[in-house]
Each structure stands twice: as structure tokens, then as C-alpha cells.
N, C-alpha and C positions, 0 to 999 in steps of 0.2 A: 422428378426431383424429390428426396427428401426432404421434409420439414419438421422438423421436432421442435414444438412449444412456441410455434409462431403466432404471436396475436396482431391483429391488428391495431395500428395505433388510431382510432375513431376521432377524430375532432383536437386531436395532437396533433401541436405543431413544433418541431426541433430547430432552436435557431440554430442556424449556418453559420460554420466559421469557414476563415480563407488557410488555405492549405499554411501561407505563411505565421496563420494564429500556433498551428498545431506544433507545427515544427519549433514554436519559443521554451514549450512546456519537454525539461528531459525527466524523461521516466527511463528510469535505470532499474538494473538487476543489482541485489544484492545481496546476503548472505547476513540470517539471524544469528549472531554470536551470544548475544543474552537477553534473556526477557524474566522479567522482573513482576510480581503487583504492584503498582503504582497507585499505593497506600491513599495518597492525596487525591485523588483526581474524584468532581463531583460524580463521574459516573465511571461503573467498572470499566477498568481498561489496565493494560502492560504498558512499562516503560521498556523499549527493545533498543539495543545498541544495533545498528546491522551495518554489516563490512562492503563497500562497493570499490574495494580495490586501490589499488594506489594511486591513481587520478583523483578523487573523492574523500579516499580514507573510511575511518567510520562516522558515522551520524545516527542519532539519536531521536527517537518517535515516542508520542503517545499512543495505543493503538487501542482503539472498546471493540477487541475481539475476542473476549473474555467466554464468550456464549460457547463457540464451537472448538477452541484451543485451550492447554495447559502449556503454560511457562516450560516445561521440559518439551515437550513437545514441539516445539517453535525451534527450538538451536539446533542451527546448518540448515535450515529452511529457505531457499531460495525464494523474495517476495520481488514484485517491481514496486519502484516507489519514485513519487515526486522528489527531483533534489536541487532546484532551483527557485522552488517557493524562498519567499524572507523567512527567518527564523520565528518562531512562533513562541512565545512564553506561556506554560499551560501548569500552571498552578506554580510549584517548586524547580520544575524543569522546563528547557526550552527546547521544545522540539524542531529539528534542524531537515527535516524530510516527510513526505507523507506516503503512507504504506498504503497501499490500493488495495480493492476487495469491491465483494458484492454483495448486496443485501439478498438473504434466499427467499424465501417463502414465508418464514418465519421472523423475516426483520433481522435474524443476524448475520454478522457479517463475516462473509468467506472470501481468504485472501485469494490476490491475483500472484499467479503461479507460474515461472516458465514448467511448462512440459520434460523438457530435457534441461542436461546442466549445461550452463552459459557462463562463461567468463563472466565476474565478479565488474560491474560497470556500463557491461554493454547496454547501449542504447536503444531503448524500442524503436524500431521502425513503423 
């Protein structure tokens, strides 16, 4: 079996959730229509408006992925995002969703991606 960049977790320990915990949190696909600098915010970051379809609508993010992305580069960009978190008030704006990603190598963060295009809302499984 292949393994690429498996390390062992040493003296880590991951607490357990119950399948019921996982299933509360919707992570949705949605669609970057605009992203912005987000003038205000104490650390670099975009303000992104993104579309999750007519269930949803749009909703509104602060996102600090300023490192590996430009503001034109983001629109029509498929990201999954939290969209049942409470509304968040983060300076001038309140952000309504949280856009997912992963810290690389270097500490900044690279969004989480469908592969292929997905209907605007669908649900991760």
C-alpha cells in the first residue's frame, strides 16, 4: 500500500466524537462570487461573499488567506464551508459561514476544494 507523508501521531491523542456530533456540523459547497481586502481586519484577510444556492442563499466570510490567494483569483471558486456556526461579528462585518482550509508547511492556509463541480449547497458526507 502506498503511503505519502504519513507520520506518526507519537504521544497524540485525538478526542472522539460520536458520529451523531459530526452529523450537527453542515459543511456545504459554495461558490466565491466576490472577495474583497478587508481593510479592517487586525490580521490580513478577505471579506468573500459566497453563493450556496437557493436553500442557503449567499453568506458572507472573513477569510486570512491572503498568503496563497488574490481577490481575483477567488471568483467562481468552489470552497466547502461551515454554515450553521451563529453569526460571528469580526470587526465592521459579521461573518455568517466559515470557509475551510489547511495550514501547509508554511502556516498558510490553503482552501478546502471539491475536486469536481458540485451543485451549489450540497452537503459533505
Amino acid at each position: 500500500m502506498l503511503q505519502l507523508g504519513l507520520k506518526e501521531r507519537k504521544g497524540k491523542s485525538m478526542q472522539q466524537i460520536e458520529w451523531n456530533d459530526f452529523t450537527k456540523v453542515e459543511l456545504r459547497v459554495g461558490r466565491i462570487i466576490q472577495a474583497e481586502v478587508f481593510q479592517q481586519a487586525r490580521k490580513p484577510a478577505y471579506i468573500l461573499q459566497v453563493d450556496f444556492g437557493e436553500e442557503l442563499g449567499i453568506r458572507k466570510s472573513s477569510a486570512q488567506i491572503t498568503k496563497l490567494y488574490q481577490p481575483e483569483n477567488l471568483i467562481g471558486k468552489l470552497v466547502v464551508a461551515v454554515v450553521n456556526f451563529p453569526k460571528k461579528q469580526i470587526g465592521p462585518i459579521q461573518s455568517e459561514c466559515l470557509v475551510t482550509g489547511f495550514h501547509n508547511a508554511d502556516g498558510d492556509v490553503a482552501l478546502c476544494v471539491p475536486e469536481f463541480d458540485v451543485p451549489l449547497g450540497t452537503k459533505l458526507l
